[in-house]
C-alpha positions as CSV (number, residue, x, y, z in Angstrom):
1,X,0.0,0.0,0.0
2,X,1.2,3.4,-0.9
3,X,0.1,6.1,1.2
4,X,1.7,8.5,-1.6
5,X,0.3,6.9,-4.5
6,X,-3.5,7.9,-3.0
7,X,-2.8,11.2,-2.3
8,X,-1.3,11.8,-5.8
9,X,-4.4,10.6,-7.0
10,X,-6.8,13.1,-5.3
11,X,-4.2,15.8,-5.6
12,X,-4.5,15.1,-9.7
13,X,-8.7,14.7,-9.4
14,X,-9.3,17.9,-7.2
15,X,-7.2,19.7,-9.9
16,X,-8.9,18.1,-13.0
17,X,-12.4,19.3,-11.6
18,X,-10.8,22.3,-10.7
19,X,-9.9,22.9,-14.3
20,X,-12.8,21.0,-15.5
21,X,-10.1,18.7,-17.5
22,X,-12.0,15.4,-18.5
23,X,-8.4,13.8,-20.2
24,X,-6.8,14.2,-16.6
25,X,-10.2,13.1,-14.9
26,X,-10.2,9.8,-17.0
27,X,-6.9,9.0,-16.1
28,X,-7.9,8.9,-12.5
29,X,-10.9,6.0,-13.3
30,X,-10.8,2.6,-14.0
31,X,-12.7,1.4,-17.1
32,X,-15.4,0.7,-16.4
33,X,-16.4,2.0,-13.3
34,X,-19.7,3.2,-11.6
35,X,-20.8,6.2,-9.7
36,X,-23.9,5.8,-7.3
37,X,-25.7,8.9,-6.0
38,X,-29.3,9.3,-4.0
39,X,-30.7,9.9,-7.2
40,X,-29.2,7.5,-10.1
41,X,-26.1,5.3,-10.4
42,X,-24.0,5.4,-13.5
43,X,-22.3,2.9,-15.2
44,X,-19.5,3.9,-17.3
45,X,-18.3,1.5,-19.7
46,X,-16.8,3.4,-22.6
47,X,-15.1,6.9,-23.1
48,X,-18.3,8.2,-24.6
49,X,-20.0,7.3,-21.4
50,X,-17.3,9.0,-18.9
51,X,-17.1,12.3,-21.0
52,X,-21.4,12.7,-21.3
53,X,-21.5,12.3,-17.3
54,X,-18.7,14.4,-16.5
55,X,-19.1,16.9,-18.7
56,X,-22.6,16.6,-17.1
57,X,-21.3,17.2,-13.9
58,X,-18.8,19.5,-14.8
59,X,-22.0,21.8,-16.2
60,X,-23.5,21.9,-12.7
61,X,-20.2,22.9,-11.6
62,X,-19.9,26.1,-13.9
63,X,-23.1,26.9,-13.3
64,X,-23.3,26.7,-9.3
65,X,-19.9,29.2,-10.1
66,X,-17.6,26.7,-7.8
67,X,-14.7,29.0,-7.1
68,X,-13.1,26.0,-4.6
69,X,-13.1,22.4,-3.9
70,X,-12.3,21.4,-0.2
71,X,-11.4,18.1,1.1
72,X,-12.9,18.6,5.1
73,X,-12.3,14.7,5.8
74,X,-10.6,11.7,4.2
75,X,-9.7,8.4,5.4
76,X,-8.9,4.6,3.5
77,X,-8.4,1.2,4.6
78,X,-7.1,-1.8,2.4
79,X,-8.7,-4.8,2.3
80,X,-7.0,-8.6,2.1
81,X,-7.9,-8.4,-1.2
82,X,-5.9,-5.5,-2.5
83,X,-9.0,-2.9,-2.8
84,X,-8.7,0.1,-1.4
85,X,-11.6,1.8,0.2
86,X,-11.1,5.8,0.8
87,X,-13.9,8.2,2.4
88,X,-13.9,12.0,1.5
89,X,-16.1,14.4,3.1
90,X,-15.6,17.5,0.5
91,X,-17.2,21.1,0.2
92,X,-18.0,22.8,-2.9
93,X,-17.8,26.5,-2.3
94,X,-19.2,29.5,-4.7
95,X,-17.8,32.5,-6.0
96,X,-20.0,34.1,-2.7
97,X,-17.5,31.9,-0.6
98,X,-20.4,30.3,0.1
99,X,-20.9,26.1,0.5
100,X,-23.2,25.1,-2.1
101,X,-22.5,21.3,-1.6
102,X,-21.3,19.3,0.9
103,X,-21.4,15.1,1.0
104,X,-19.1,12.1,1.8
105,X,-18.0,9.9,-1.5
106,X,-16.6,6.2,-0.6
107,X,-14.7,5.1,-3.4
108,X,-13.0,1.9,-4.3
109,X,-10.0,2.3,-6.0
110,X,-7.7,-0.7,-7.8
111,X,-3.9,-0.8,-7.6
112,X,-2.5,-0.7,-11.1
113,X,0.9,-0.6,-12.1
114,X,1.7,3.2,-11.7
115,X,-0.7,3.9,-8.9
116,X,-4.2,3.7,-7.9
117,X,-7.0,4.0,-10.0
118,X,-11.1,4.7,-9.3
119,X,-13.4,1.8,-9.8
120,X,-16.6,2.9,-7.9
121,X,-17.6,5.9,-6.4
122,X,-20.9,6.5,-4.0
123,X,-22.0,9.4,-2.9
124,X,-24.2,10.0,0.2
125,X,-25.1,12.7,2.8
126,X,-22.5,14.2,4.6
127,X,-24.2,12.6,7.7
128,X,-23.0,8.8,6.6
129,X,-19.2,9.5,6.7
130,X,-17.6,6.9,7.9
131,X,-14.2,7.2,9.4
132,X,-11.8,4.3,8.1
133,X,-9.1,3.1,9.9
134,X,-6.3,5.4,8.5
135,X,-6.6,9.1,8.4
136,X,-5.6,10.6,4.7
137,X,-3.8,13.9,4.4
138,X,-4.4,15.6,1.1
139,X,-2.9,19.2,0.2
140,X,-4.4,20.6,-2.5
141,X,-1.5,21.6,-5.5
């Protein structure tokens, strides 16, 4: 496990959504991979399918004018198996320095050669954080 390798990876997502970069973004996921929220999941099985949901999500983003993306909590655990569970509690804040959204997002990732990458992603109320048995510093770049 490489405590590193994670952190790298969130560094390199915060700044992709930042920047509203879908190449950087896509290098962050596995294919395919799923993203669960309250209202739908998605099941992203081709390049097509990552670029209509992000850019998507990426819309809502502009249009909620997100001047900052905060990381409040994070913690991961590995399991036997070599997954790698991580929890985020994160704030989206608007250009009135105001938080717009705030949830917790479990995600499994997969170690691949060069890192970690994103299989799954579900996204919940900030009230079902879970803490996981290592804490997980991430600076943002």
């Amino acid at each position: 496990m490489n405590e590193q390798a994670l952190i790298s990876l969130f560094q390199t997502y915060i700044a992709a959504f930042k920047q509203y970069d879908l190449a950087v973004l896509q290098k962050c996921y596995a294919m395919p991979c799923s993203l669960h929220t309250p209202e739908k999941i998605a099941y992203l099985a081709s390049e097509h399918d990552f670029e209509q949901e992000f850019i998507d999500i990426f819309t809502v983003l502009q249009h909620a004018n997100t001047q900052e993306i905060q990381i409040t909590k994070a913690s991961y655990d590995q399991s036997i198996h070599g997954l790698i569970n991580v929890c985020i509690d994160w704030a989206f804040i608007d250009d009135s320095g105001e938080v717009f959204a705030d949830f917790c997002a479990f995600y499994q990732l997969v170690d691949v050669k060069l890192g970690y990458k994103i299989v799954s992603v579900v996204s919940h109320e900030l009230s079902n954080s879970v803490a996981l048995k290592n804490d997980l510093i991430i600076t943002q770049k």
